[in-house]
C-alpha positions as CSV (number, residue, x, y, z in Angstrom):
1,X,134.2,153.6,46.0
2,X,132.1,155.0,43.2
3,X,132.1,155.2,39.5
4,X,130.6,158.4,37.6
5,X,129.9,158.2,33.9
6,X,126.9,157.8,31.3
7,X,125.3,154.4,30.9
8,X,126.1,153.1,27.4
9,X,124.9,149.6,27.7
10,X,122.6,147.4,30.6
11,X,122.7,144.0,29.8
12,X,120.0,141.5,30.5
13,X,119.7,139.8,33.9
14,X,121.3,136.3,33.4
15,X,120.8,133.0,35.6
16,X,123.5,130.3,36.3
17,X,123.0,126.8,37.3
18,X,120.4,125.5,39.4
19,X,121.4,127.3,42.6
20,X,119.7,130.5,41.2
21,X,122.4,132.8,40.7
22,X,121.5,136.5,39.0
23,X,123.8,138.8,37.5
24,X,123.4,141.4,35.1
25,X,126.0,143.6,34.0
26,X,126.3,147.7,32.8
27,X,128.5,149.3,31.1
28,X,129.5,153.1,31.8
29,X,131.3,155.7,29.9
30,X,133.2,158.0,32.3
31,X,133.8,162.1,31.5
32,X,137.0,162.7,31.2
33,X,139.9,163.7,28.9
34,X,140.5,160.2,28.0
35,X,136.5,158.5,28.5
36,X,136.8,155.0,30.1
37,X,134.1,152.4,29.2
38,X,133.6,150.6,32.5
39,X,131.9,147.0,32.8
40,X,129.9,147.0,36.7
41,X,128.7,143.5,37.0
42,X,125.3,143.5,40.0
43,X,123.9,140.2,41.3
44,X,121.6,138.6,43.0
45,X,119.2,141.0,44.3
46,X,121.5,143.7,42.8
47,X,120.5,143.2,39.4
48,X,116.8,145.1,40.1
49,X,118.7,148.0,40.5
50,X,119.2,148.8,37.0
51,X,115.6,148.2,36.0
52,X,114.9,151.7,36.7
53,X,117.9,153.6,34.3
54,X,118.0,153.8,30.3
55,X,121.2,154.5,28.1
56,X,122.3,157.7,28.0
57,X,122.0,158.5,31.2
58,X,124.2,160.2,33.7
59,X,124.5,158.1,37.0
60,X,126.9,157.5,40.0
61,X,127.5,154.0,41.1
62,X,129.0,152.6,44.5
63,X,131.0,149.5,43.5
64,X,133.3,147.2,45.3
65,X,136.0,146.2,44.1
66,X,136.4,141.8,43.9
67,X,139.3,139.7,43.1
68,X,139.8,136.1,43.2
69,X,142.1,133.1,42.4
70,X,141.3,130.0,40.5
71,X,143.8,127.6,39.7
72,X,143.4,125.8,36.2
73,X,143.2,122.1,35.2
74,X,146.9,122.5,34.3
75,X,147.6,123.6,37.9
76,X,148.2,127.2,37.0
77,X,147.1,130.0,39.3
78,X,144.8,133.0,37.5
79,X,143.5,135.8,38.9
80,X,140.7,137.9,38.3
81,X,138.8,141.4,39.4
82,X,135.6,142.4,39.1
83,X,133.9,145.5,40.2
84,X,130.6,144.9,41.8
85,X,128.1,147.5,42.0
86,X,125.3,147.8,44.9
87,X,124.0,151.1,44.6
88,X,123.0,153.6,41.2
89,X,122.3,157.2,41.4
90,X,120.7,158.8,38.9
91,X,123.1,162.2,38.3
92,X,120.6,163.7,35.7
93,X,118.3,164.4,38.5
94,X,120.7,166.3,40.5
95,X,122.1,168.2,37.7
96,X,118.4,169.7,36.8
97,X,117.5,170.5,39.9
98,X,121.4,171.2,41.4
99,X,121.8,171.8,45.0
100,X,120.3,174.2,47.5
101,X,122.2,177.4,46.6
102,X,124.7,178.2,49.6
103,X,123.1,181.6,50.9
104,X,125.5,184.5,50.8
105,X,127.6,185.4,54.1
106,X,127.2,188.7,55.9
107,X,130.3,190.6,55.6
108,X,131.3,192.4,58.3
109,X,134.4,195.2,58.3
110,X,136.1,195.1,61.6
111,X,136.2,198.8,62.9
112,X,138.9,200.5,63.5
113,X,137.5,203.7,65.5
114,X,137.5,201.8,69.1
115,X,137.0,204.9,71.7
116,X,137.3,204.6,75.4
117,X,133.9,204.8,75.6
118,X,133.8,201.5,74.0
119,X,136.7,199.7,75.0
120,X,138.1,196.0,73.2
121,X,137.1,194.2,75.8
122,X,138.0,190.1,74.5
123,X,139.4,187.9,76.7
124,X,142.2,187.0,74.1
């Protein structure tokens, strides 16, 4: 799946626990008629990904999405979902330069002056 949007927030990469866990989360405002503000949460090795991307800037992001159950001291069952990103494309780039223009088709008008001389000759 991906997400496309401008980046209004990147958070800080935080550690948890002695085990070394990363994560570091961004927030993205999508384009549309009704603009979402969407958290992506990367870890681990992930989280170097954002060092490279400021607010305000247009990106695409390939995310997964996580869910999980946890079951409280109370013995109640929650669940949760996440989405997890693990790739960001910066979209400005793309817009500035845009794609390789498509190069315009030949046209060509069937005839309609066949002689015997030149006979329609397809197998079909």
């Amino acid at each position: 799946m991906e997400v496309q949007g401008t980046i209004k927030l990147i958070g800080e990469t935080k550690e948890f626990g002695s085990n070394g866990f990363r994560k570091r989360e961004v927030v993205i405002t999508t384009q549309e008629q009704y603009p979402q503000h969407i958290l992506i949460e990367f870890v681990q090795d992930k989280t170097d990904l954002l060092n490279n991307f400021n607010v305000g800037q247009p990106v695409k992001i390939g995310i997964n999405l996580r869910g999980r159950e946890w079951v409280n001291p109370q013995g109640e069952t929650k669940y949760f979902n996440s989405l997890q990103g693990w790739r960001v494309e910066n979209q400005q780039q793309s817009q500035e330069t845009g794609a390789a223009p498509t190069p315009p088709m030949d046209t060509f008008e069937p005839t309609t002056d066949l002689t015997k001389e030149e006979p329609d000759d397809l197998p079909f």
